[in-house]
C-alpha positions in Angstrom: 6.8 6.7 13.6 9.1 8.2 10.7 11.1 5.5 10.8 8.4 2.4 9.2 7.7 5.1 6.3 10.9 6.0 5.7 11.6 2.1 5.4 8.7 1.6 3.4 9.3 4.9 1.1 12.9 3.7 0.8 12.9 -0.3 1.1 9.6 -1.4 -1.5 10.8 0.8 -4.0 14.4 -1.1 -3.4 13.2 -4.1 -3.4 10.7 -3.7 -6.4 13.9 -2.4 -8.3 16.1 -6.1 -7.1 13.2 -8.3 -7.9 13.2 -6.6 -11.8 16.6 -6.6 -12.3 16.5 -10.6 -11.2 13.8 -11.1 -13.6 15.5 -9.7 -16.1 18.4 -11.5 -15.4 16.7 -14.9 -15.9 14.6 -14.2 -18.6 15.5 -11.1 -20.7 15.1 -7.1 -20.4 12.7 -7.4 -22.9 10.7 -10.2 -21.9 10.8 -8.0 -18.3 9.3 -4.6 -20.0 7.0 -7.0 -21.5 5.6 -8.4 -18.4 5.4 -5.5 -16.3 3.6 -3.7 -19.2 1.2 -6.4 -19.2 0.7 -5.9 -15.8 0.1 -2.0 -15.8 -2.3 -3.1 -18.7 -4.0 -5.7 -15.9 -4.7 -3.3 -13.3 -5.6 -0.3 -15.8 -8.1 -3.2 -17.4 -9.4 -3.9 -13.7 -10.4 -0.6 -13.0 -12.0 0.5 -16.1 -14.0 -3.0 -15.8 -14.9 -2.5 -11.9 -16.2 1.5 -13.0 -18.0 0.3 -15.4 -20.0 -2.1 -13.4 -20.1 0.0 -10.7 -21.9 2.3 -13.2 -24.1 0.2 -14.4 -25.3 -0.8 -11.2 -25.9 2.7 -9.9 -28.0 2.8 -13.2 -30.4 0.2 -12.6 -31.0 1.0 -9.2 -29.8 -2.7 -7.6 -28.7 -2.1 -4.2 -25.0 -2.1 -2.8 -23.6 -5.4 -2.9 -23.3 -6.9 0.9 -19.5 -7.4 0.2 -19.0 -3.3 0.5 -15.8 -4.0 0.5 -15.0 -5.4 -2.6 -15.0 -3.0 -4.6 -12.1 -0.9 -2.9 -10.3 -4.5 -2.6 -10.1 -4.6 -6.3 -9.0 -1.1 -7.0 -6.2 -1.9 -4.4 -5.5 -5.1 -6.8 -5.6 -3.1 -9.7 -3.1 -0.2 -8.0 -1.1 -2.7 -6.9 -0.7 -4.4 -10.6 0.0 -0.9 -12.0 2.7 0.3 -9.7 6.1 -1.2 -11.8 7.6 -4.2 -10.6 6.9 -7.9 -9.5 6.5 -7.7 -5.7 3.2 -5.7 -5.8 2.2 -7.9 -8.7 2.4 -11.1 -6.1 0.3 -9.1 -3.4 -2.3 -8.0 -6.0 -3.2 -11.4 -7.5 -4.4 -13.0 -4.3 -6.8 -9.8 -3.9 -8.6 -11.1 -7.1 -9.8 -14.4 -5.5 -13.1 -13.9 -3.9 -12.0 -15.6 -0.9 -9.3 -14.1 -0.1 -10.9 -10.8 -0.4 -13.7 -11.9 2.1 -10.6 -12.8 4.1 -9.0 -9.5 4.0 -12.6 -7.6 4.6 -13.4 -9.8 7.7 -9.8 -8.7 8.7 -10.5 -4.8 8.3 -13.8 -4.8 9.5 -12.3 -6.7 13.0 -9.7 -4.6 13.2 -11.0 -1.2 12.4 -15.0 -1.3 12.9 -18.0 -2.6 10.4 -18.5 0.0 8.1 -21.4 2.2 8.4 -21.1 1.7 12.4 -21.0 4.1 14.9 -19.3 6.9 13.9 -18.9 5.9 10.6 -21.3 7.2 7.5 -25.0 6.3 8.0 -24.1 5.3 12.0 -26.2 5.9 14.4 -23.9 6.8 17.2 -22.2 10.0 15.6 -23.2 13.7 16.2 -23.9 16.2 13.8 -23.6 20.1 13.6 -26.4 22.4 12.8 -25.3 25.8 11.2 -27.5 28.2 10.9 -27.5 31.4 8.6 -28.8 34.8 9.6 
């Protein structure tokens, strides 16, 4: 078990570090600081946006969206483009695409239960505790 963290703790970082250092080999330091500051910029501008209409949605009242899992699926993009380097880059940008998101929910949902499903919030299978004062 301590052994795939400490690979991913140790190895992503790593690897992050080799694929910057190639990239600035082939194109420049600067032109390297530029594009990973353009890409913290990305995923910073991602989540403001996605708050924002999340906001205004709450607002008006309009119901959840049936793709509940959107949402968190861009935040991930928008983490991902916001941690330095160019390897997390290349996993967030296929999270934009709408399809590939759907992809990646269907995937989730298979493999760790529909959200909202027994045991999960607003389930109907769970059980609940009733405390009672005095």
């Amino acid at each position: 078990m301590c052994g795939p963290i400490l690979l991913a703790l140790i190895g992503l970082p790593a690897l992050e570090i080799y694929g910057m250092i190639k990239v600035g080999q082939r194109i420049g330091a600067f032109e390297t600081m530029i594009l990973l500051a353009l890409a913290f910029l990305a995923g910073l501008s991602l989540i403001r946006g996605h708050s924002l209409a999340a906001l205004r949605r709450m607002q008006t009242g309009a119901p959840p969206s049936a793709d509940v899992l959107a949402g968190p699926l861009v935040f991930v993009a928008a983490v991902l483009f916001m941690i330095p380097g160019f390897f997390s880059d290349a996993l967030a940008l296929p999270l934009l695409l709408p399809p590939v998101r759907r992809l990646v929910a269907r995937f989730i949902v298979r493999r760790y239960g529909r959200p909202g499903g027994p045991g999960g919030p607003g389930g109907g299978g769970g059980s609940f505790i009733i405390i009672r004062r005095g």
